[in-house]
N, C-alpha and C positions, 0 to 999 in steps of 0.2 A: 695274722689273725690274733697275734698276743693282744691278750684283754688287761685292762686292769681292772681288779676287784681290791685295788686294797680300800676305795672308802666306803664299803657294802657294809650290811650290818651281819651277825652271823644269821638270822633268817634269811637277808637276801641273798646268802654267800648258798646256804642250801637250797633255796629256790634253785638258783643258777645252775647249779649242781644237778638236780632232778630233771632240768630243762636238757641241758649238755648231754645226760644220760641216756636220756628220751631220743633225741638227736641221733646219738650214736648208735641204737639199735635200731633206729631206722637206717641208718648210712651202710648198716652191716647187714641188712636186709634187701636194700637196694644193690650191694655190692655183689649179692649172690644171684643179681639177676641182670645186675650188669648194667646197671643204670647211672654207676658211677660215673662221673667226668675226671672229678679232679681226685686221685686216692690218697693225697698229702693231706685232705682234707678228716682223715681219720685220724692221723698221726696226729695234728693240732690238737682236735676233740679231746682227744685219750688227754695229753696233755695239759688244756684248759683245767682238763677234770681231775687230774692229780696237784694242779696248782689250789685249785678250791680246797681238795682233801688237804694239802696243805696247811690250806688258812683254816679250815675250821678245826682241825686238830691243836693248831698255836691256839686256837680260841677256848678249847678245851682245856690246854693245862697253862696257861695263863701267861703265856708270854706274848701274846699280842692283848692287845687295851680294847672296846669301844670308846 
């Protein structure tokens, strides 16, 4: 499920992000009812979403470019 976002823009990099988040508290709402199938599929999420925090943080003090 690895994504690449490196050629997002940083709005689209927080779109993604919002989306992913959104995602997630539904997976962790579903989990507590048991509607999960696959539960690796949180781990990715969380993931995904500290990849984006990532980038938009580089995009914050200036060490990644548009």
């Amino acid at each position: 499920m690895k994504e690449r976002f490196n050629d997002l823009s940083v709005e689209e990099l927080i779109a993604k992000k919002d989306d992913l988040s959104k995602k997630l508290q539904k997976m962790r709402f579903d989990m507590v009812l048991g509607h999960v199938e696959n539960r690796m599929d949180k781990r990715n999420l969380r993931r995904s979403i500290a990849r984006l925090n990532t980038m938009i943080n580089e995009f914050d003090l200036g060490i990644r470019k548009v």
